[in-house]
C-alpha positions in Angstrom: -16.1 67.7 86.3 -20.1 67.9 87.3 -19.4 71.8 87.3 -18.3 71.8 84.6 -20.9 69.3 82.4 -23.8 71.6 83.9 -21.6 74.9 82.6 -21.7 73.4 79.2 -25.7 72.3 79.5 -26.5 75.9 80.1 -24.5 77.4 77.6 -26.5 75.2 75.0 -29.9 75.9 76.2 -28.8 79.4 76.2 -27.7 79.3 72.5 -30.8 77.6 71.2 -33.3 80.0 72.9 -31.3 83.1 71.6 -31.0 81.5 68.2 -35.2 80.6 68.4 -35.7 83.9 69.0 -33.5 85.7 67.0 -32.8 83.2 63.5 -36.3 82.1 62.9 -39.5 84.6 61.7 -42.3 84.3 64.3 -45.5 82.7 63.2 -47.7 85.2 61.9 -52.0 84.7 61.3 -53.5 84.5 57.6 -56.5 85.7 56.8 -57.6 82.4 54.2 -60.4 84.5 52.9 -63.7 83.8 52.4 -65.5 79.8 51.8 -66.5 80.2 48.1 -66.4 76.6 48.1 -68.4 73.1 49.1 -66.7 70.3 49.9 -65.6 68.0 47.2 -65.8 63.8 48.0 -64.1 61.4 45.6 -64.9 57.9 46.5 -62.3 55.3 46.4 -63.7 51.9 47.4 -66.8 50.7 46.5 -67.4 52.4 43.6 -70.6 53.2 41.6 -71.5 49.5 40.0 -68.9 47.8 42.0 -69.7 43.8 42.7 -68.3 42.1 45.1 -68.1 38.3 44.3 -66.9 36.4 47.6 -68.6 33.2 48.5 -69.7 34.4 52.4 -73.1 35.3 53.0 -71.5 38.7 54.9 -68.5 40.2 54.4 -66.4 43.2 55.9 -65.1 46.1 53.4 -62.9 48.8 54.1 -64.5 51.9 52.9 -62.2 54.5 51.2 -62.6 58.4 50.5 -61.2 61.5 50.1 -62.8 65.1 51.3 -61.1 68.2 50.2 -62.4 71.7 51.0 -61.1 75.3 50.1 -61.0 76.4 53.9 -61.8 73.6 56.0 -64.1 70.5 56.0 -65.8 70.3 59.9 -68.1 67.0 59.4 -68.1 64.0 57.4 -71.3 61.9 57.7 -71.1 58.2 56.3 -74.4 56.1 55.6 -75.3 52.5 54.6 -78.9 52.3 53.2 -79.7 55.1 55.3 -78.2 54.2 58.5 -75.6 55.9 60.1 -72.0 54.0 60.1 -69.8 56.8 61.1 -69.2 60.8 61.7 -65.9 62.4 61.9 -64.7 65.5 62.6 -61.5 67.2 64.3 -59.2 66.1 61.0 -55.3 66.9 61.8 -55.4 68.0 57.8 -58.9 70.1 58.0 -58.2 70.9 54.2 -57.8 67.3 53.1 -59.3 64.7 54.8 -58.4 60.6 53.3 -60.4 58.1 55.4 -60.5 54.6 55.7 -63.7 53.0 57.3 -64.2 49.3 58.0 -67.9 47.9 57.5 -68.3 44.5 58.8 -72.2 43.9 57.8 -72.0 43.9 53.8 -74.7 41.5 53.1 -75.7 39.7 49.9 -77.7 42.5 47.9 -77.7 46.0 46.4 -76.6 48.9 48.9 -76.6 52.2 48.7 -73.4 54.7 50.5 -73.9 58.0 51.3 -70.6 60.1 52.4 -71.4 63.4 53.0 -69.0 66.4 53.5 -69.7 69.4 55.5 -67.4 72.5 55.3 -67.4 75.4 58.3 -69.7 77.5 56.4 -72.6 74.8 56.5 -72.3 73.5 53.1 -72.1 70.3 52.3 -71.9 67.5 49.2 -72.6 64.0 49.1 -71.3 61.5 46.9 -73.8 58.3 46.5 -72.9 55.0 45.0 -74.7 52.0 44.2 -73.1 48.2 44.6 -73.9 45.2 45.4 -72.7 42.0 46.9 -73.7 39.0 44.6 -74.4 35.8 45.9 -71.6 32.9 45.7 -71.6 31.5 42.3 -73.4 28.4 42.0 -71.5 26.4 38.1 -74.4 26.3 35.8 -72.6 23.5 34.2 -71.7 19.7 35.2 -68.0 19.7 35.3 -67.4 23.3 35.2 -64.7 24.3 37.4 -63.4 27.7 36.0 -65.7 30.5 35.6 -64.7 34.4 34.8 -67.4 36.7 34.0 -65.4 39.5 33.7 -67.6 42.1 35.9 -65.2 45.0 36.3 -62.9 42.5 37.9 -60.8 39.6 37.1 -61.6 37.2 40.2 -62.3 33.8 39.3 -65.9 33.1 41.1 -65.6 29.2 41.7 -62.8 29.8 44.2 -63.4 33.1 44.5 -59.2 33.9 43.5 -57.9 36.9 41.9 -55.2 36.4 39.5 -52.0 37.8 38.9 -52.2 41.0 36.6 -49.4 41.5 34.5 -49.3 45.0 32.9 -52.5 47.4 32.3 -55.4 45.3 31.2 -59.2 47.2 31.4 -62.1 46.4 30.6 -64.0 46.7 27.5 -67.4 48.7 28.5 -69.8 46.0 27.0 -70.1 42.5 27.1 -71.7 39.3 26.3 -74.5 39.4 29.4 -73.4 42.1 30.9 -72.0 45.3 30.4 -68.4 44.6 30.7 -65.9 42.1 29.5 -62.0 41.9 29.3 -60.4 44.0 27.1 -56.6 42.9 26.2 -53.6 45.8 26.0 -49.8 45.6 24.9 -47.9 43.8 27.5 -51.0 42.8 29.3 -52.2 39.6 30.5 -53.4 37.4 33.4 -52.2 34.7 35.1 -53.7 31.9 38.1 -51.7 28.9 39.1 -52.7 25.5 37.5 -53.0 23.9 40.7 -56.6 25.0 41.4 -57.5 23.3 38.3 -56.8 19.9 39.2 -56.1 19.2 35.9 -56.3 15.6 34.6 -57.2 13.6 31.3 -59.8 15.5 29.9 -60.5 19.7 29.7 -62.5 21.7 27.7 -62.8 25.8 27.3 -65.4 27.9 26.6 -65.8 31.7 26.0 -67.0 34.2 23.6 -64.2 36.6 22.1 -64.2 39.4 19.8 -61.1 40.1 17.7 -58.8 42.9 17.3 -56.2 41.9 14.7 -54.0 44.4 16.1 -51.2 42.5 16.5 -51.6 39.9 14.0 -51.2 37.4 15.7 -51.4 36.7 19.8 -51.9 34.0 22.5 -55.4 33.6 23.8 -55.1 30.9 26.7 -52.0 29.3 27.4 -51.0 26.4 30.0 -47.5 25.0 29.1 -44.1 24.4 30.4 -41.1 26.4 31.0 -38.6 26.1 28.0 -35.1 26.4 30.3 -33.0 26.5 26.9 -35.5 29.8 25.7 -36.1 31.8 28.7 -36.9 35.0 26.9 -38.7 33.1 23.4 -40.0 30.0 25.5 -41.8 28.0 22.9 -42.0 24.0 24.6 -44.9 22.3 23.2 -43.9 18.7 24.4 -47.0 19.0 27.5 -50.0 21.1 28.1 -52.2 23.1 25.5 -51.8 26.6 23.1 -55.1 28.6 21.8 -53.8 31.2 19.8 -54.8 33.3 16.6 -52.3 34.9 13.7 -52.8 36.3 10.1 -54.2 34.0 7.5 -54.9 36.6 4.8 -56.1 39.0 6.4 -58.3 37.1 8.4 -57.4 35.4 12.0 -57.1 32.1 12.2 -57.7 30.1 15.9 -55.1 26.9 16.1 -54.9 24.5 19.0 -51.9 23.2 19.9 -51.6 20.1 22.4 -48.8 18.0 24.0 -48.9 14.3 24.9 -45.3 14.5 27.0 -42.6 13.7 23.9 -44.2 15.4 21.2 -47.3 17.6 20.2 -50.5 18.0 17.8 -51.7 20.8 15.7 -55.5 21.2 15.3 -55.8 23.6 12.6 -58.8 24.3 11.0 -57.1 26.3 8.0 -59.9 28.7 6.4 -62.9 26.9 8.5 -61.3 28.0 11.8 -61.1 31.7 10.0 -62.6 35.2 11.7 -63.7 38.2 10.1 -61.5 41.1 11.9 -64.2 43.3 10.3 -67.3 42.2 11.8 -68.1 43.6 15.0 -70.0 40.5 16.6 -69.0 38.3 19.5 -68.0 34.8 18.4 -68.1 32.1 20.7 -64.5 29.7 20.7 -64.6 26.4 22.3 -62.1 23.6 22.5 -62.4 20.0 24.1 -59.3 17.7 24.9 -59.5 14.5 25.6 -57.3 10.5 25.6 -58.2 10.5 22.2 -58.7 13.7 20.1 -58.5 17.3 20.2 -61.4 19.4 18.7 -61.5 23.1 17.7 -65.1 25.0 17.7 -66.5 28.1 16.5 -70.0 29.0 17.5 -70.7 25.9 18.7 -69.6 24.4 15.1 -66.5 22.0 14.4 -63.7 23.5 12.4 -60.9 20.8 12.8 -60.7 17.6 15.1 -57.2 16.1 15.3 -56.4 12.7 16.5 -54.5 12.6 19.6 -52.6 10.6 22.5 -53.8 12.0 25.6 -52.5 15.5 27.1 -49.4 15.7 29.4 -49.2 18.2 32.0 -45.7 18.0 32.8 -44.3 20.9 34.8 -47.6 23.3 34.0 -48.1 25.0 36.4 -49.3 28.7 34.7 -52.4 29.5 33.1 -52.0 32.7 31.0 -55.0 34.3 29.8 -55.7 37.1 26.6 -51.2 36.2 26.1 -48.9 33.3 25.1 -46.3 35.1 27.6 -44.6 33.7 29.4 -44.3 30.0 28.2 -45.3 30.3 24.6 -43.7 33.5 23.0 -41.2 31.9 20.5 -42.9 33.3 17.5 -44.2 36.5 19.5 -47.9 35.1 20.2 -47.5 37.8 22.9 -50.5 40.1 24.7 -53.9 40.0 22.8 -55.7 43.1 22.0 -59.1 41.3 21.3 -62.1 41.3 23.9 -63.0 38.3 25.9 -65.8 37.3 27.8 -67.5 34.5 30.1 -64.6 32.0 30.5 -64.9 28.6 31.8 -63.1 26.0 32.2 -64.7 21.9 32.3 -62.7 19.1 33.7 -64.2 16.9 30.6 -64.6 16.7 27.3 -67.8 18.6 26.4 -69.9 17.0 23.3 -70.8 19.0 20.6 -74.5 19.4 22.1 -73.0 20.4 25.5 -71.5 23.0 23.8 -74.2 24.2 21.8 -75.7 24.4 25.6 -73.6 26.7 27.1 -74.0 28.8 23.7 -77.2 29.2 24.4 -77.1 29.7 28.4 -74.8 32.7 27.7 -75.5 33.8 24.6 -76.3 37.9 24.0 -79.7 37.7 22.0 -82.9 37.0 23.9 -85.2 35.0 21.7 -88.8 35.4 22.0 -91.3 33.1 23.2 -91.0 29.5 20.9 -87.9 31.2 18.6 -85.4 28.4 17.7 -83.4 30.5 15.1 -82.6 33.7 14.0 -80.5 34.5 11.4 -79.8 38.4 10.9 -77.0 37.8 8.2 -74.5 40.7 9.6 -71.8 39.7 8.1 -72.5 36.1 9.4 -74.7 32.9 8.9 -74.9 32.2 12.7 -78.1 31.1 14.4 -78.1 33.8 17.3 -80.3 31.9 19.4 -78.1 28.8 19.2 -75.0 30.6 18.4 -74.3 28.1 16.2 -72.5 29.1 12.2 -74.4 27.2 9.3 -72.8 25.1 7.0 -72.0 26.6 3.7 -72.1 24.6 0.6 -70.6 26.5 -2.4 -69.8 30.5 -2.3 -73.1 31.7 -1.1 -72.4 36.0 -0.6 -74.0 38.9 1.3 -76.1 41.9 -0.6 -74.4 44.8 0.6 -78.0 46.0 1.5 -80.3 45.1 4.2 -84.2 45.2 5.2 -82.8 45.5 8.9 -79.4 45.6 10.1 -76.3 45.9 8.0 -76.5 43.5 5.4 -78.3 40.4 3.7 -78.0 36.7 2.2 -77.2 36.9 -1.4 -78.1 33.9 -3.6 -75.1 32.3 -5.7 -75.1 29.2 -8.2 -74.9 26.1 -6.2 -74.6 27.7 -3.3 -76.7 27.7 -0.3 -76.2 27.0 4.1 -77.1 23.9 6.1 -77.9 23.3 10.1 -78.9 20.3 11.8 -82.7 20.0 12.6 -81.8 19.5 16.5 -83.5 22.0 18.5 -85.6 23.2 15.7 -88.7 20.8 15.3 -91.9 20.5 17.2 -95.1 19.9 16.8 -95.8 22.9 15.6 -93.3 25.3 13.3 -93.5 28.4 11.9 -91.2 30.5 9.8 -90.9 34.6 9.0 -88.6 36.3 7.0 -87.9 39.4 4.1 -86.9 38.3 0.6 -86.1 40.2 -2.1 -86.8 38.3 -4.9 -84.6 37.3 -8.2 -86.8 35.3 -10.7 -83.4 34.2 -12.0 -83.7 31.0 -12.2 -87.4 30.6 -12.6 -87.7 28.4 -10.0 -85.4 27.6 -5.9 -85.8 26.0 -3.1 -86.0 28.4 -0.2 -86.2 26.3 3.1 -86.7 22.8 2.9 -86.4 20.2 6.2 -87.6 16.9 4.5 -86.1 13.4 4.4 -83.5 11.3 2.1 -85.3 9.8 -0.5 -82.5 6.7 -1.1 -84.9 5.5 -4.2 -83.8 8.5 -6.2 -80.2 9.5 -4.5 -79.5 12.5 -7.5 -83.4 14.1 -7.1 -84.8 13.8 -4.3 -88.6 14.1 -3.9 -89.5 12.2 -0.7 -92.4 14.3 0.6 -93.9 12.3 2.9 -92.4 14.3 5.9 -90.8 17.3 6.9 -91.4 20.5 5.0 -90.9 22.4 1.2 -91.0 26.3 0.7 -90.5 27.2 -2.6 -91.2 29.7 -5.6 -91.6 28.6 -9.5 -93.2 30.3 -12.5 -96.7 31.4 -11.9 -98.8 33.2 -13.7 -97.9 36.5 -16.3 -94.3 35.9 -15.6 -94.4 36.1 -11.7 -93.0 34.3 -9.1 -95.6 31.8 -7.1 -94.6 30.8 -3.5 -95.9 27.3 -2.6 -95.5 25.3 0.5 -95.6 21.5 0.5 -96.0 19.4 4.1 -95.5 15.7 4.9 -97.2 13.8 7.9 -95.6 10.7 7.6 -97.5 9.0 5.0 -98.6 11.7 2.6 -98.0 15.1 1.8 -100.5 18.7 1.8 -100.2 21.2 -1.3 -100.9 24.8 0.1 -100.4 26.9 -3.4 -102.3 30.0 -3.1 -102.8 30.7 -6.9 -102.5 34.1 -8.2 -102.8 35.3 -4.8 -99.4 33.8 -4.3 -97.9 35.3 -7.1 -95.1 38.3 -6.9 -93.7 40.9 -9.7 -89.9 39.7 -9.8 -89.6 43.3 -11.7 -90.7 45.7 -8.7 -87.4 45.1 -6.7 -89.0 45.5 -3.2 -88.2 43.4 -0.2 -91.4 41.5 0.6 -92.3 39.4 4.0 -92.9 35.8 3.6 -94.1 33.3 6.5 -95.5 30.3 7.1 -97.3 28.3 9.9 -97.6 24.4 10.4 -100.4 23.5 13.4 -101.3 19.8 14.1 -104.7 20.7 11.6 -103.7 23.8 9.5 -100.8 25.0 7.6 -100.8 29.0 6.1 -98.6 30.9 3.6 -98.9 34.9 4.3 -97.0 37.4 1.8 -96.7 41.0 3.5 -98.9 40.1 6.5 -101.6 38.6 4.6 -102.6 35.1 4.2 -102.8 33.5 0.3 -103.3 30.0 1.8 -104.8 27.6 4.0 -104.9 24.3 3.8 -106.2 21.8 6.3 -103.4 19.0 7.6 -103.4 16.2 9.8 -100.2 17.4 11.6 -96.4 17.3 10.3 -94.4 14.1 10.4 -90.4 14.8 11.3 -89.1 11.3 10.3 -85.8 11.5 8.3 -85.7 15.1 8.5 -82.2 16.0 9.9 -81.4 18.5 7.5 -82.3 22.3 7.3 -81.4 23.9 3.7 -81.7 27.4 3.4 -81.9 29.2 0.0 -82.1 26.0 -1.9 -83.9 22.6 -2.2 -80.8 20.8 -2.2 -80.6 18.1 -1.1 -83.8 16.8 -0.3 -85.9 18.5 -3.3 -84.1 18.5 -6.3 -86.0 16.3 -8.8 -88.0 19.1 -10.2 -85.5 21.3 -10.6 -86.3 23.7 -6.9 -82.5 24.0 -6.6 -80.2 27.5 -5.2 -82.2 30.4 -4.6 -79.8 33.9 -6.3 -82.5 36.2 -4.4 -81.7 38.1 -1.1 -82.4 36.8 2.4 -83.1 38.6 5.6 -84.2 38.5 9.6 -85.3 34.7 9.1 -86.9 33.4 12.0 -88.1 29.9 13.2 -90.8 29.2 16.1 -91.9 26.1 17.9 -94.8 26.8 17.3 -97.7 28.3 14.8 -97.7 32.2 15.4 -101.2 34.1 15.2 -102.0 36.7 12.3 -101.4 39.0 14.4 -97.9 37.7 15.5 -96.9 37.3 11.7 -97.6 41.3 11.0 -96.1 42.0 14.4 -93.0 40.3 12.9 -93.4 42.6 9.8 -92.7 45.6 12.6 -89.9 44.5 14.5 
């Protein structure tokens, strides 16, 4: 039998080497012609701009490439901020080279790779990028515990988590403070688990958002429970919270929705709670939840406030954000299409002023030195240094013509916008802006910040503080701009005569301003000054109020009511600008 095993073992080898040498072509040289080409390197991780948000000082990366080459790629150099980290060569694939390089000393800071490919024929290419490894967030808030910024990733950076991503969303290519933001796509959303949240009688949210009513309607931040008897329309409202947006004439309206464990609340602001699809600017969205009511903001502004029993979070364990998916999609608030940017998350009710904070920490426009509102009238009555929308009283409109920008304020009967005076006042205060002037009526209010006068409820004329810029009939049919101050006891005329005076017939945009020092207070019409009066300093007592493009409330009794001219770039300082600062403001 062991003859005959070794018979059949020889047999087989003999088989296999005739059939190796006779079945099979031999291998035969290629010629593979000459290197016309350099190297090409396509970087994989980091990329150009990449940031890495982890809260260690150091951290390790794996760095990923590929080098291809027509004929064959002989070196690969890799650098750090110009030191050496590694050089390859003898690749098993000398055409196609895909590397993976772990770097443990990635410290906090801007670095610079260099991979560089070198082909057989001495050429080479380089491919350089530029990241950085940002420091561990440090909440700018008290109570903030949520944070997104939205920097070409999704990680959360107060616990430094990554969320789940649920179909294909990107990023939008600019941003609030930076130049990126979230940018929402069909069947696309992200999710974290609740339990980092430690979620308890009070929350708040914060974030700015810029809408695409494509769909019309769509969840925006979501934490709610799972609806076992709707699994694929889940719509249980009895715990947790619902942001969302749908079609209100063409518009989008934002709705809060809120459970207290048996039943929920609506906060809906109807019209007030409205956005614009049209305009292109970033709104800010806030909410705040607490034992006893849940309140709805809009730049930093309250546009319903509902009455409420406390907030159950029964069985929540999912945040969605940018979808209702999965727990609220029973009348298809599904994947949002809208930008968002700059999310947090506060463990407490915020206040109104709290809000109007974190407005200004992350708002988009800079304000120069002493501004405390700017007002550009694009299709909105928003303070872009506060973010805060005015108040509207009446149907005030927009021009459909601008000095700057896109549009203007345009005058209407009994119309006119309203802030609070908090952040405004100091004690100094100036004021700039272009006017296009309708004599129609012959005399308006055009910013007035003075006190109640209680003596005289239905015309006031309490002038003993706060400020009146106005116009009335002057001389030959023009318009005469007058400015009145209070400082406390008494009040200062400064009414520059003729020099004051403006053609209502010309139809050009001219540049008011106005400056209040503790001894001085100007008027200056296209750069120039038509008045100066000498003052003992401005008094703010009373003065709560700012009206714009009217005297009402506060300076009615001679008749200085709406303003029907055209309003744009207003600006308020802190302080009393130069000459030179007003005409500089004439430029910009």
């Amino acid at each position: 039998m062991k003859n005959i095993r070794h018979l059949l073992m020889a047999l087989i080898a003999l088989a296999l080497f005739t059939r190796c040498d006779q079945g099979i072509d031999p291998i035969t040289p290629v010629d593979p012609g000459a290197d016309a080409s350099a190297p090409t390197v396509t970087m994989k991780y980091p990329l150009d701009g990449t940031k890495i948000k982890v809260n260690d000082k150091v951290v390790s990366i794996d760095i990923e490439f590929e080098a291809t080459d027509d004929i064959e790629v002989a070196n690969i150099k890799v650098t750090m901020d110009g030191t050496q980290i590694a050089n390859l060569s003898n690749f098993m694939d000398y055409r196609r080279v895909l590397a993976n390089i772990p770097y443990d000393n990635v410290t906090t800071g801007s670095h610079e790779l260099n991979v560089t490919a070198t082909d057989t024929d001495g050429k080479s290419t380089s491919s350089i990028v530029n990241f950085e490894k940002q420091p561990p967030y440090i909440p700018l808030f008290d109570n903030e515990i949520f944070y997104m910024a939205f920097d070409s990733d999704y990680t959360e950076l107060i616990s430094v988590t990554k969320p789940t991503v649920v179909g294909d969303p990107g990023f939008a290519g600019e941003g609030v403070n930076s130049d990126n933001s979230y940018a929402g796509a069909s069947d696309s959303y992200l999710t974290f688990p609740t339990a980092g949240l430690n979620l308890g009688n009070e929350l708040s949210a914060v974030f700015w958002y810029k809408v695409n009513p494509v769909p019309d309607r769509a969840g925006i931040l979501v934490i709610g429970p799972k609806d076992e008897a709707n699994p694929d329309a889940q719509n249980n409202r009895s715990s947790g919270f619902r942001l969302f947006r749908e079609n209100a004439g063409g518009n989008q309206r934002i709705k809060l929705n809120v459970g207290n464990g048996t039943a929920d609340t609506w906060v809906d602001g109807g019209a007030a709670a409205d956005l614009n699809p049209a305009s292109t600017e970033w709104v800010n969205i806030a909410f705040t939840i607490s034992g006893t009511k849940a309140i709805v903001y809009i730049n930093g502004q309250v546009v319903k406030e509902s009455d409420f029993t406390g907030i159950s979070w029964a069985d929540c364990d999912i945040l969605s954000i940018m979808s209702g998916a999965p727990r609220f999609t029973g009348w298809n608030h599904k994947s949002d299409l809208s930008y968002m940017d700059e999310l947090r998350f506060f463990n407490k009710a915020l206040t109104q002023a709290e809000i109007q904070n974190v407005i200004g920490v992350t708002n988009p426009y800079t304000p120069a030195d002493g501004e405390t509102l700017y007002m550009d009238f694009d299709e909105d009555y928003a303070n872009m240094v506060s973010g805060a929308n005015a108040t509207q009283v009446g149907s005030p409109g927009f021009a459909g013509e601008a000095k700057k920008g896109a549009n203007a304020y345009a005058g209407a009967t009994d119309s006119y916008l309203t802030f609070p005076t908090t952040g405004l006042l100091g004690e100094s205060f100036s004021a700039t802006m272009w006017y296009k002037l309708n004599a129609d009526p012959d005399r308006a209010g055009i910013l007035v910040i003075g006190p109640p006068d209680p003596d005289n409820p239905d015309a006031m004329n309490n002038r003993t503080s706060g400020f009146r810029f106005f116009r009335e009939k002057g001389a030959d049919d023009n318009q005469r701009f007058k400015l009145n101050v209070g400082n406390g006891t008494a009040d200062t005329w400064v009414d520059g005569g003729t020099a004051a005076d403006v053609d209502p017939t010309t139809g050009d945009w001219i540049h008011l301003a106005f400056t209040i020092s503790p001894t001085k207070a100007i008027v200056y019409i296209n750069g120039e000054p038509v008045k100066e009066s000498d003052i003992t300093g401005i008094d703010w007592t009373g003065c709560d109020l700012l009206s714009i493009m009217s005297g009402v409330p506060r300076f009615t009794q001679w008749g200085h009511k709406s303003d029907l001219s055209y309003l744009d770039e207003l600006h308020f300082y802190n302080k009393a600008l130069t000459p030179e600062e007003i005409q500089a403001s004439m430029a910009n």
